[in-house]
PDB file of N, CA, C and O in Angstrom:
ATOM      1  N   UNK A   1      24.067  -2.033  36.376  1.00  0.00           N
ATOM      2  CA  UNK A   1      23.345  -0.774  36.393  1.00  0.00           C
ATOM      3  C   UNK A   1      23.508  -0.089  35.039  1.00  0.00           C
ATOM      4  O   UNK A   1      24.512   0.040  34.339  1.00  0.00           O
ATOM      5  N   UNK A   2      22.204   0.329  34.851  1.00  0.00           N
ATOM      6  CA  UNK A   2      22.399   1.312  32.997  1.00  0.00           C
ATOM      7  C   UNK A   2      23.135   2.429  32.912  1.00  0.00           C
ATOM      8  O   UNK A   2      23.162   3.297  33.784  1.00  0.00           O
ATOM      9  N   UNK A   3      23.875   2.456  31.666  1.00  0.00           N
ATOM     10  CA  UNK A   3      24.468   4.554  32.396  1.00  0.00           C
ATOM     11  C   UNK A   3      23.528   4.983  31.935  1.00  0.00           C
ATOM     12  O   UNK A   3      23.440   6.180  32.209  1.00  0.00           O
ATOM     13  N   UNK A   4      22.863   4.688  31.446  1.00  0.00           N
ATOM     14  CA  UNK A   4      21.378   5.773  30.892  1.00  0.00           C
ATOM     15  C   UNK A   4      19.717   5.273  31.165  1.00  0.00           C
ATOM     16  O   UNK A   4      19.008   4.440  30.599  1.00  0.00           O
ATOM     17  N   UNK A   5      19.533   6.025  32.085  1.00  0.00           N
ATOM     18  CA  UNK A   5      17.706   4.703  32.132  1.00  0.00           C
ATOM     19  C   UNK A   5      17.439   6.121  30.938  1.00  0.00           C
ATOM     20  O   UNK A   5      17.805   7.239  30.577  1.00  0.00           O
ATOM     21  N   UNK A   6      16.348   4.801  30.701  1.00  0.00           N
ATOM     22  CA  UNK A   6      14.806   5.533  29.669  1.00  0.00           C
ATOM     23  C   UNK A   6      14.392   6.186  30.388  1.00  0.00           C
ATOM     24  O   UNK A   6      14.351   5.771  31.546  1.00  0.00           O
ATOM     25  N   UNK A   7      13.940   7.361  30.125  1.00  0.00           N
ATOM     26  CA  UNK A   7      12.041   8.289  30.859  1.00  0.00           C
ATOM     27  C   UNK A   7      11.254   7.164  30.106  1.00  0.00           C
ATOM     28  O   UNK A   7      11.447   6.445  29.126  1.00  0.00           O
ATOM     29  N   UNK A   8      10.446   7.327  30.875  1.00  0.00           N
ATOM     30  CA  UNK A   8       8.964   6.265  30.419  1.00  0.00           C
ATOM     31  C   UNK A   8       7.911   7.874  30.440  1.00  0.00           C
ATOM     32  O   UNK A   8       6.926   7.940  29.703  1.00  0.00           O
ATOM     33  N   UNK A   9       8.186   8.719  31.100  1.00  0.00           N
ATOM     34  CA  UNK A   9       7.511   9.821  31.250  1.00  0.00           C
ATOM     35  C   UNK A   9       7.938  11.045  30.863  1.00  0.00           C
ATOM     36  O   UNK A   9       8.953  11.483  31.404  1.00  0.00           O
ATOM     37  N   UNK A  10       7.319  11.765  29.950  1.00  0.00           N
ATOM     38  CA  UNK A  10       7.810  12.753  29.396  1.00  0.00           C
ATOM     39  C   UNK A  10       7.391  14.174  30.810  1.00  0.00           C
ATOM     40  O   UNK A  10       6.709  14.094  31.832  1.00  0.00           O
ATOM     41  N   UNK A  11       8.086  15.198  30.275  1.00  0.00           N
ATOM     42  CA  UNK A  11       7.934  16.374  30.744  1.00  0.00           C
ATOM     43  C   UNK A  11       6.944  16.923  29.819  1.00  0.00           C
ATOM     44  O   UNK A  11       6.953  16.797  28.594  1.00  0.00           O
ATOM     45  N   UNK A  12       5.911  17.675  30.689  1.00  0.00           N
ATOM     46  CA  UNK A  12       4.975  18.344  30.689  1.00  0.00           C
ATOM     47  C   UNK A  12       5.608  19.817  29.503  1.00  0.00           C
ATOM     48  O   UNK A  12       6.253  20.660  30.126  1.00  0.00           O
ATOM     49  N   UNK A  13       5.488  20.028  28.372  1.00  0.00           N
ATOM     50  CA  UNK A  13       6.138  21.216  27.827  1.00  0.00           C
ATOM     51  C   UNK A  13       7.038  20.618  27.128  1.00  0.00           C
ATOM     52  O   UNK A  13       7.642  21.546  26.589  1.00  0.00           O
ATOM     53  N   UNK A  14       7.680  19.287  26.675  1.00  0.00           N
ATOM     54  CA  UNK A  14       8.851  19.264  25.579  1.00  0.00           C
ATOM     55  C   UNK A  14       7.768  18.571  24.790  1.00  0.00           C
ATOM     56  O   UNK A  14       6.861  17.822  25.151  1.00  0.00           O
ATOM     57  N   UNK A  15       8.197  19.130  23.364  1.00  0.00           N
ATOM     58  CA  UNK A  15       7.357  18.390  22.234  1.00  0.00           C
ATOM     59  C   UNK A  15       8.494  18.251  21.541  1.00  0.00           C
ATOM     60  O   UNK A  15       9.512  18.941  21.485  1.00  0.00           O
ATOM     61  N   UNK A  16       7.950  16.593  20.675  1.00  0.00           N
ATOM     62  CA  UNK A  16       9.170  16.077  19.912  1.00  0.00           C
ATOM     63  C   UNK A  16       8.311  15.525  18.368  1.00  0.00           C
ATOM     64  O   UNK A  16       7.103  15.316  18.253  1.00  0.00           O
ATOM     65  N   UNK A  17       9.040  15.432  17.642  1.00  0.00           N
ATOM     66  CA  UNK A  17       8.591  15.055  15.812  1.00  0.00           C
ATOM     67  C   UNK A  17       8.825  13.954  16.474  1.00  0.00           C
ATOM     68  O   UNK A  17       9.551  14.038  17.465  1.00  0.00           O
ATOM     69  N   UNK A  18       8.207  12.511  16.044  1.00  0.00           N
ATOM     70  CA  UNK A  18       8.596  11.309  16.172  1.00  0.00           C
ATOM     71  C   UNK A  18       8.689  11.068  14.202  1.00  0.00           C
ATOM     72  O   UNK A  18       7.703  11.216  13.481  1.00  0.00           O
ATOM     73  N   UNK A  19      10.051  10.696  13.702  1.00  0.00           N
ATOM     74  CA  UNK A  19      10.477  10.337  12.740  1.00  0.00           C
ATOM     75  C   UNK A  19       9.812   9.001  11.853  1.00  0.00           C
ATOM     76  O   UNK A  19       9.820   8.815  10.637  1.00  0.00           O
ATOM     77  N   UNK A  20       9.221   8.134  12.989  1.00  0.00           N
ATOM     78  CA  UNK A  20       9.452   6.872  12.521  1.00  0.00           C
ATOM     79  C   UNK A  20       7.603   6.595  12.729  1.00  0.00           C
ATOM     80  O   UNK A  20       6.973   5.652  12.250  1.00  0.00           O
ATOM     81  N   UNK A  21       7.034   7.756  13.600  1.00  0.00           N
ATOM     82  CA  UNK A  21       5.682   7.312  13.767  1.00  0.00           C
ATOM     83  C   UNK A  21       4.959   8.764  12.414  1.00  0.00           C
ATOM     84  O   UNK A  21       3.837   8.609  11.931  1.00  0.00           O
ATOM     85  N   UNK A  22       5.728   9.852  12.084  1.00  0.00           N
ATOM     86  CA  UNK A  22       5.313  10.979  11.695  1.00  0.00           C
ATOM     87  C   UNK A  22       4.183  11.930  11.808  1.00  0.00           C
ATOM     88  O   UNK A  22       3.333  12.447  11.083  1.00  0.00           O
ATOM     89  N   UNK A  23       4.698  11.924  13.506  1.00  0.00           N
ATOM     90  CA  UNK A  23       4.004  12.743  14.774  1.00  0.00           C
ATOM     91  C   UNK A  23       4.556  13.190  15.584  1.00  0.00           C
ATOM     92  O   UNK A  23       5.735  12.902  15.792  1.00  0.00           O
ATOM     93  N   UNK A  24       3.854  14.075  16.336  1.00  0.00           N
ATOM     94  CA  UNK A  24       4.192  15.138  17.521  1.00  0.00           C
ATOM     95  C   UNK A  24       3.495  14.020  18.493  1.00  0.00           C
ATOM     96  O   UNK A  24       2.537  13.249  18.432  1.00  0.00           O
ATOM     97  N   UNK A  25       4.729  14.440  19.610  1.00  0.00           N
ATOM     98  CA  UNK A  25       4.369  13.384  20.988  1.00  0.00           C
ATOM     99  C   UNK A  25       5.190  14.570  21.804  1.00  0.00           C
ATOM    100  O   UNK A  25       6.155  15.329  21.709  1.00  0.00           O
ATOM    101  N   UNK A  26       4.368  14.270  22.460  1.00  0.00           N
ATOM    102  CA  UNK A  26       4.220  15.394  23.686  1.00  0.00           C
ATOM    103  C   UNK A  26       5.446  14.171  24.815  1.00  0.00           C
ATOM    104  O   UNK A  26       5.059  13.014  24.977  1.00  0.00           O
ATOM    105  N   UNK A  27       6.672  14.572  25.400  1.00  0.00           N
ATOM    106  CA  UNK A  27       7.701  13.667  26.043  1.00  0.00           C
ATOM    107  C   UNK A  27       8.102  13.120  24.788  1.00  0.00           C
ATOM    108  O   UNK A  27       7.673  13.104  23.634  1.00  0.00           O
ATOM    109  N   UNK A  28       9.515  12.480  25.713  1.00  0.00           N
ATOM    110  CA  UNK A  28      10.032  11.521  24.774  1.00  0.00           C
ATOM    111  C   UNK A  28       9.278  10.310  24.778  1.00  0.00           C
ATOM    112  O   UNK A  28       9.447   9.541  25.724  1.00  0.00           O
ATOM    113  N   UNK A  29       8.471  10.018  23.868  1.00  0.00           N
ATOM    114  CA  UNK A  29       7.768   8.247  23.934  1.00  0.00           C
ATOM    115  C   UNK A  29       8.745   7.189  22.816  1.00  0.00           C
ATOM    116  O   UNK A  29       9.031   6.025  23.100  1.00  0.00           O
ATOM    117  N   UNK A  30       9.022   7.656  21.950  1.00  0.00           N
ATOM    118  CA  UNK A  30      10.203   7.153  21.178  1.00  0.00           C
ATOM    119  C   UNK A  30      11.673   7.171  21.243  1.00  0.00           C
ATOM    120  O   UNK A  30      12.252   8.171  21.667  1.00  0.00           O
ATOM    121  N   UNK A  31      12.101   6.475  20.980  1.00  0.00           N
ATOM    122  CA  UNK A  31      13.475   6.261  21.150  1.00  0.00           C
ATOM    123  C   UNK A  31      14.486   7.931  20.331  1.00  0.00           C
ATOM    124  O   UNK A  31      14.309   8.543  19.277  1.00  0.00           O
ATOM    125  N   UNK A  32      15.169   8.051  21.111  1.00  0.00           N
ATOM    126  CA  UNK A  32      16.399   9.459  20.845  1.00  0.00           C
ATOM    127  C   UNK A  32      16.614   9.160  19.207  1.00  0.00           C
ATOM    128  O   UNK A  32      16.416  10.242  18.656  1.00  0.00           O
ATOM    129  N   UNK A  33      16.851   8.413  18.468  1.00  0.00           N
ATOM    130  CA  UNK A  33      17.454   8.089  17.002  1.00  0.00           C
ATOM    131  C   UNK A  33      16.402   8.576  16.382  1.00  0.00           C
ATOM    132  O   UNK A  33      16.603   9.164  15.319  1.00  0.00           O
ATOM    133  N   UNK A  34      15.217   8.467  16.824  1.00  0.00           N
ATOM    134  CA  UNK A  34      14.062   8.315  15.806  1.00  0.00           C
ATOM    135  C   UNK A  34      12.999   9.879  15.914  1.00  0.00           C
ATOM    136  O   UNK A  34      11.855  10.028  15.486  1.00  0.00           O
ATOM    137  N   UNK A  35      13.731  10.707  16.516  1.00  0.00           N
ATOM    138  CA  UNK A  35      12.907  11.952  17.034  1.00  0.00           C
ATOM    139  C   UNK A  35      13.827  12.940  16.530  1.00  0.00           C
ATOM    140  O   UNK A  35      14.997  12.692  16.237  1.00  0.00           O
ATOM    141  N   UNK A  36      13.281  14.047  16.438  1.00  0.00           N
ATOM    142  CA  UNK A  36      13.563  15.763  17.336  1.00  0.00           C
ATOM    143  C   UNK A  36      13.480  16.283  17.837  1.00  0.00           C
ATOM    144  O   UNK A  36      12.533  15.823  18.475  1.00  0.00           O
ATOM    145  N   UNK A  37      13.748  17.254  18.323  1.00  0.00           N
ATOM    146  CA  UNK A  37      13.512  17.730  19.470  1.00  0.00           C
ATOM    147  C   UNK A  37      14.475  17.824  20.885  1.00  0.00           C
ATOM    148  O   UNK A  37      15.421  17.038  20.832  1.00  0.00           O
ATOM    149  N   UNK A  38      14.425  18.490  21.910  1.00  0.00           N
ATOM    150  CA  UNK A  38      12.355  19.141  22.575  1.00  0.00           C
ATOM    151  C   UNK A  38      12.356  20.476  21.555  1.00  0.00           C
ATOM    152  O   UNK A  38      13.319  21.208  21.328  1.00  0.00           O
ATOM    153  N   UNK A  39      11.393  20.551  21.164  1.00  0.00           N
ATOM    154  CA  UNK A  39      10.954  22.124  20.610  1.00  0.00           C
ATOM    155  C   UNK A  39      10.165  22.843  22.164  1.00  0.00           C
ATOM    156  O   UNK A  39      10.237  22.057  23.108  1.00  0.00           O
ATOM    157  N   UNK A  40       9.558  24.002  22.444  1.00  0.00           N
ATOM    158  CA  UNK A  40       8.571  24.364  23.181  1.00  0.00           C
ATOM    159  C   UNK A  40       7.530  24.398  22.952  1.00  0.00           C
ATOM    160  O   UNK A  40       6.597  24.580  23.734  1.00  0.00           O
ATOM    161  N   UNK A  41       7.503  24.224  21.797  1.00  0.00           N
ATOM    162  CA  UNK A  41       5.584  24.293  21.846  1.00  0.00           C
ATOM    163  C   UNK A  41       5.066  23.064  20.511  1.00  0.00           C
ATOM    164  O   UNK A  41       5.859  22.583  19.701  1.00  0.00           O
ATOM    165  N   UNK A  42       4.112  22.864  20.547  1.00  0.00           N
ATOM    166  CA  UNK A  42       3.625  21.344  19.915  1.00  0.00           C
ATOM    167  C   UNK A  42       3.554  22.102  17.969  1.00  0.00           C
ATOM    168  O   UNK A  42       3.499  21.416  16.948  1.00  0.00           O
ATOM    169  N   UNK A  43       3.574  23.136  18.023  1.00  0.00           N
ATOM    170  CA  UNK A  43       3.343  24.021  16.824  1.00  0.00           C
ATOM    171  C   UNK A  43       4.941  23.664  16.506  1.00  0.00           C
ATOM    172  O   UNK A  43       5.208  22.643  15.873  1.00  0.00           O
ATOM    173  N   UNK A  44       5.849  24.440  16.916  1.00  0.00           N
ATOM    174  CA  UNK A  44       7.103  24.180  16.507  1.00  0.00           C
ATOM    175  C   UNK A  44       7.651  22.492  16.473  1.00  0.00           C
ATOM    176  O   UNK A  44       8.708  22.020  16.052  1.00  0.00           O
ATOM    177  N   UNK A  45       6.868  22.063  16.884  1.00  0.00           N
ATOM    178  CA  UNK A  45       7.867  20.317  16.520  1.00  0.00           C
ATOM    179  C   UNK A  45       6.912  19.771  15.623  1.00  0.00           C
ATOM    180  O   UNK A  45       7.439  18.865  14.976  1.00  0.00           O
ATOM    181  N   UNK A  46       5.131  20.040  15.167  1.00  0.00           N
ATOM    182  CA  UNK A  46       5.016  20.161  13.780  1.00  0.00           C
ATOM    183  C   UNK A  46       5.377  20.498  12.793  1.00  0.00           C
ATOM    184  O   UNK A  46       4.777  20.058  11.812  1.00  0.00           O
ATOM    185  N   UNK A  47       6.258  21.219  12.634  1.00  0.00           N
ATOM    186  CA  UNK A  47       7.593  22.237  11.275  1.00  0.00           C
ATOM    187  C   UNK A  47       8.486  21.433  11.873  1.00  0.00           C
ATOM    188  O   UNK A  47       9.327  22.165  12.395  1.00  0.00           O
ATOM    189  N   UNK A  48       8.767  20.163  12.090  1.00  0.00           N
ATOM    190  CA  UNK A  48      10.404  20.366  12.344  1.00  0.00           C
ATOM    191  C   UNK A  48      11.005  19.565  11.045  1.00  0.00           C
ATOM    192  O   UNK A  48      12.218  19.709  10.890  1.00  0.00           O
ATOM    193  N   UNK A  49      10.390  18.820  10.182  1.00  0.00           N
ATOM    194  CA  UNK A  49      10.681  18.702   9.018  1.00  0.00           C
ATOM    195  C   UNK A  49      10.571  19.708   8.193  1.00  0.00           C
ATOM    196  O   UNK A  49      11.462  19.790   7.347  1.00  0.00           O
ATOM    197  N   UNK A  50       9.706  20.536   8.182  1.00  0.00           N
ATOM    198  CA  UNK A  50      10.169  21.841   7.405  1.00  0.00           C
ATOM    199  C   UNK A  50      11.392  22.770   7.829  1.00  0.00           C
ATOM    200  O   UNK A  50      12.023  23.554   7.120  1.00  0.00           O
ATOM    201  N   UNK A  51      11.552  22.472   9.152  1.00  0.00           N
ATOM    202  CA  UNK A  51      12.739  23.411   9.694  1.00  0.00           C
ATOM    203  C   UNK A  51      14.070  22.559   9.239  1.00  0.00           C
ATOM    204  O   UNK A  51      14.924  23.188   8.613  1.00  0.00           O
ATOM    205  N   UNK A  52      14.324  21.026   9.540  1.00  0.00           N
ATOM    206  CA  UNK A  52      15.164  20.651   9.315  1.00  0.00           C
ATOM    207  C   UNK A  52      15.285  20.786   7.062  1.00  0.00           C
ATOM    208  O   UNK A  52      16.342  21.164   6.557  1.00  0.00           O
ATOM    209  N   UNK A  53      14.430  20.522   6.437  1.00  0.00           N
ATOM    210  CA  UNK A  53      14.910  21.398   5.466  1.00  0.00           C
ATOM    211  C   UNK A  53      15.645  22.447   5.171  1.00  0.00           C
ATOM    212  O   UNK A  53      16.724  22.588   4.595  1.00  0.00           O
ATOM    213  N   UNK A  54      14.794  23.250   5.719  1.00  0.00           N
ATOM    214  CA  UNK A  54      15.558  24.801   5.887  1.00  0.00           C
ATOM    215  C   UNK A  54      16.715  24.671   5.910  1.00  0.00           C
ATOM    216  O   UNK A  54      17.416  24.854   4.915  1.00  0.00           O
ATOM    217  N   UNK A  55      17.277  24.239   7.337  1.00  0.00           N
ATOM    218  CA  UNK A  55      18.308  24.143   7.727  1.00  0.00           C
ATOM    219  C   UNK A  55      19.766  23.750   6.720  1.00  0.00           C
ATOM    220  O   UNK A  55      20.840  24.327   6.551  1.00  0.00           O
ATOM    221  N   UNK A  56      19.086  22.309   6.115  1.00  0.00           N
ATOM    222  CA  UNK A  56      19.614  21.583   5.178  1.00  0.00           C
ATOM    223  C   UNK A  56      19.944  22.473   4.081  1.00  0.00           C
ATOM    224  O   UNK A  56      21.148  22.686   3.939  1.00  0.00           O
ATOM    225  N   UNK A  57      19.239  22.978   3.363  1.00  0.00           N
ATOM    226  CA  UNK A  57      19.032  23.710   2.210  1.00  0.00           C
ATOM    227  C   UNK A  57      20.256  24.724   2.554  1.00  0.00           C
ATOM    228  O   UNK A  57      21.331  24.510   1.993  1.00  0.00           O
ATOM    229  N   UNK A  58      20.100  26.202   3.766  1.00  0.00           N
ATOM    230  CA  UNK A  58      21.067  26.751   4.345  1.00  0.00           C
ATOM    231  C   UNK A  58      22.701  25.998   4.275  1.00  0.00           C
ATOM    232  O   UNK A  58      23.696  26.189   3.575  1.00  0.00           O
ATOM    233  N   UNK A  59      22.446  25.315   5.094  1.00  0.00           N
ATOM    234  CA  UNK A  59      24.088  24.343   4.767  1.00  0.00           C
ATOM    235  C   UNK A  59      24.649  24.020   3.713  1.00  0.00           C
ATOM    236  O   UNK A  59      25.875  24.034   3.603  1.00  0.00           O
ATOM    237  N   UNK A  60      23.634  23.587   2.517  1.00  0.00           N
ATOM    238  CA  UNK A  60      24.735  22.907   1.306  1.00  0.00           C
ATOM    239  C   UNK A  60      24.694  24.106   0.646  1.00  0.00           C
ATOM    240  O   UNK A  60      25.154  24.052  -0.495  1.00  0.00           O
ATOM    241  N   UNK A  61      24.152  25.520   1.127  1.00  0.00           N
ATOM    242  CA  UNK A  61      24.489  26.801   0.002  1.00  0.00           C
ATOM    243  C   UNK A  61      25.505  27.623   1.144  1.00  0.00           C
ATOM    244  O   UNK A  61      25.309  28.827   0.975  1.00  0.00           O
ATOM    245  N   UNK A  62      25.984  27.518   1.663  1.00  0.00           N
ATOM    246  CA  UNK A  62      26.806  28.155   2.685  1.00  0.00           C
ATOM    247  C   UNK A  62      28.253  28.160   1.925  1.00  0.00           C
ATOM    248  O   UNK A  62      28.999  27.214   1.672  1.00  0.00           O
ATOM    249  N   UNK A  63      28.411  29.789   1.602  1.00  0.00           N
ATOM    250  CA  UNK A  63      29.757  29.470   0.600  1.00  0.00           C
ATOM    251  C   UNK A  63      31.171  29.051   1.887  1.00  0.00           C
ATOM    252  O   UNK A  63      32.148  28.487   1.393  1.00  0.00           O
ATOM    253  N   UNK A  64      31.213  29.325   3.376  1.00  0.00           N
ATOM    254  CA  UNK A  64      32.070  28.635   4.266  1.00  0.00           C
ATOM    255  C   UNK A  64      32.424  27.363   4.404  1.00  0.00           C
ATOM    256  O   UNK A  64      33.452  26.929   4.925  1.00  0.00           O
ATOM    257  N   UNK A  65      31.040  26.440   3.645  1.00  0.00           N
ATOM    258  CA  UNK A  65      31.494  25.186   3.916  1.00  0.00           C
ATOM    259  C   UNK A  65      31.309  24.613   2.137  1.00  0.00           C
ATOM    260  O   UNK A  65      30.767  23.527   1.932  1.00  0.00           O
ATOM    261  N   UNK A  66      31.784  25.411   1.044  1.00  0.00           N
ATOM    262  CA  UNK A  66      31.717  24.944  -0.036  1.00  0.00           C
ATOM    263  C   UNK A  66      33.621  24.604  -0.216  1.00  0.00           C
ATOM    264  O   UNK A  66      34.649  25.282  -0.254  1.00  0.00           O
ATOM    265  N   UNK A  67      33.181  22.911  -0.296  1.00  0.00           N
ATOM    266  CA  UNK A  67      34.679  21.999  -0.166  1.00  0.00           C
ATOM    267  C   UNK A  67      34.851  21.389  -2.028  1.00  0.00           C
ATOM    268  O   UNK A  67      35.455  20.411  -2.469  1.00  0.00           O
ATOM    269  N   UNK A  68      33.996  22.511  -2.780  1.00  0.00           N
ATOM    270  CA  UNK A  68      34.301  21.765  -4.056  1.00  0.00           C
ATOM    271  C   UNK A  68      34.019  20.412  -4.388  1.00  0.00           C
ATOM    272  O   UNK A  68      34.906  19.671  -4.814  1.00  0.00           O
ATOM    273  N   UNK A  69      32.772  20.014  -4.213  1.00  0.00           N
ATOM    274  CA  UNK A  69      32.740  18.743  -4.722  1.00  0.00           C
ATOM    275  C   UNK A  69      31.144  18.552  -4.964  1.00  0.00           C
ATOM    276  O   UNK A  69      30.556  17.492  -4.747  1.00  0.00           O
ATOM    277  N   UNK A  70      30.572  19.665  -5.415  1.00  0.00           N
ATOM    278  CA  UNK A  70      29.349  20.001  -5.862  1.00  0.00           C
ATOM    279  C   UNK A  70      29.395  18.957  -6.703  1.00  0.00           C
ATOM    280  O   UNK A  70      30.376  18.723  -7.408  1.00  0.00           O
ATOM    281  N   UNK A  71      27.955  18.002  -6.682  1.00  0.00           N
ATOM    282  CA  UNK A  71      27.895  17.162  -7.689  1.00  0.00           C
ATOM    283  C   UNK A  71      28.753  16.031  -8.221  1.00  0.00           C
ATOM    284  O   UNK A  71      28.897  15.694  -9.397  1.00  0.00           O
ATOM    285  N   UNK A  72      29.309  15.496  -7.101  1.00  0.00           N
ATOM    286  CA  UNK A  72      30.744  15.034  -7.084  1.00  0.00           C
ATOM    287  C   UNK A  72      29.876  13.532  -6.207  1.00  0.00           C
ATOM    288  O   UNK A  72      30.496  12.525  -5.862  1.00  0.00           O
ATOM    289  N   UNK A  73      28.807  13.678  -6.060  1.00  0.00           N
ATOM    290  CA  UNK A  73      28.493  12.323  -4.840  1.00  0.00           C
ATOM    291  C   UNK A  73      29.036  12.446  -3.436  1.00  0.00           C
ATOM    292  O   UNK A  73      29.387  13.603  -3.207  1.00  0.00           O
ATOM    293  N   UNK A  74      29.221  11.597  -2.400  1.00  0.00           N
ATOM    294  CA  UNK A  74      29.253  11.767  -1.172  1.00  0.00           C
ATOM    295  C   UNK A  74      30.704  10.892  -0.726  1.00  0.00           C
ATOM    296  O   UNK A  74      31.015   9.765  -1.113  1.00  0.00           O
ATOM    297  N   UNK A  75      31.238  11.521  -0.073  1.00  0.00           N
ATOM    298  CA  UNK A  75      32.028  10.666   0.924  1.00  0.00           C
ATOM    299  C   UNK A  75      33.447  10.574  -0.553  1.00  0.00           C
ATOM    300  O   UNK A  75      33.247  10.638  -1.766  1.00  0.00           O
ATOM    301  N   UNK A  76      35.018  10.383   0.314  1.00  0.00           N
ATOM    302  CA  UNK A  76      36.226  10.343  -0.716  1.00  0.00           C
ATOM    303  C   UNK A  76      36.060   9.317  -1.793  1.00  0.00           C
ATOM    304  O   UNK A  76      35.523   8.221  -1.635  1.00  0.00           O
ATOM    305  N   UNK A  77      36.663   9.860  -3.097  1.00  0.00           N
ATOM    306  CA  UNK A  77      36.376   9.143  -4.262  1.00  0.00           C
ATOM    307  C   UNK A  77      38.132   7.703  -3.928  1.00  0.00           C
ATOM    308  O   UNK A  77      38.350   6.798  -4.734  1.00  0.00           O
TER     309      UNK A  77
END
């Protein structure tokens, strides 16, 4: 037995970015890795690459999480 079945059928009202198709799909039709979402409305999961920018942008200027290593590359030297 799966611990997780798939929906094959989305809910009526979740809209998701599909990452990998670079579209709004109304349910989950793509796999969890490859999406965002649920947003509520099909408008908001069109921005969700602009939102996840945002977001992004917000985070690496956030002086709480400035760990000194501006420009330093990723991950311990």
């Amino acid at each position: 037995m799966a611990l997780f079945k798939k929906r094959t059928v989305g809910k009526p009202g979740e809209w998701y970015y599909c990452l990998r198709h670079r579209m709004v799909e109304e349910g989950p039709e793509c796999r969890a890795a490859d999406r965002f979402g649920p947003y509520a409305t099909r408008e908001e999961a069109s921005h969700a690459m602009e939102t996840a920018r945002e977001r992004n942008r917000e985070w690496e200027t956030d002086p709480r999480w400035d760990d000194g290593t501006k420009g330093e590359g990723e991950g311990p030297a």
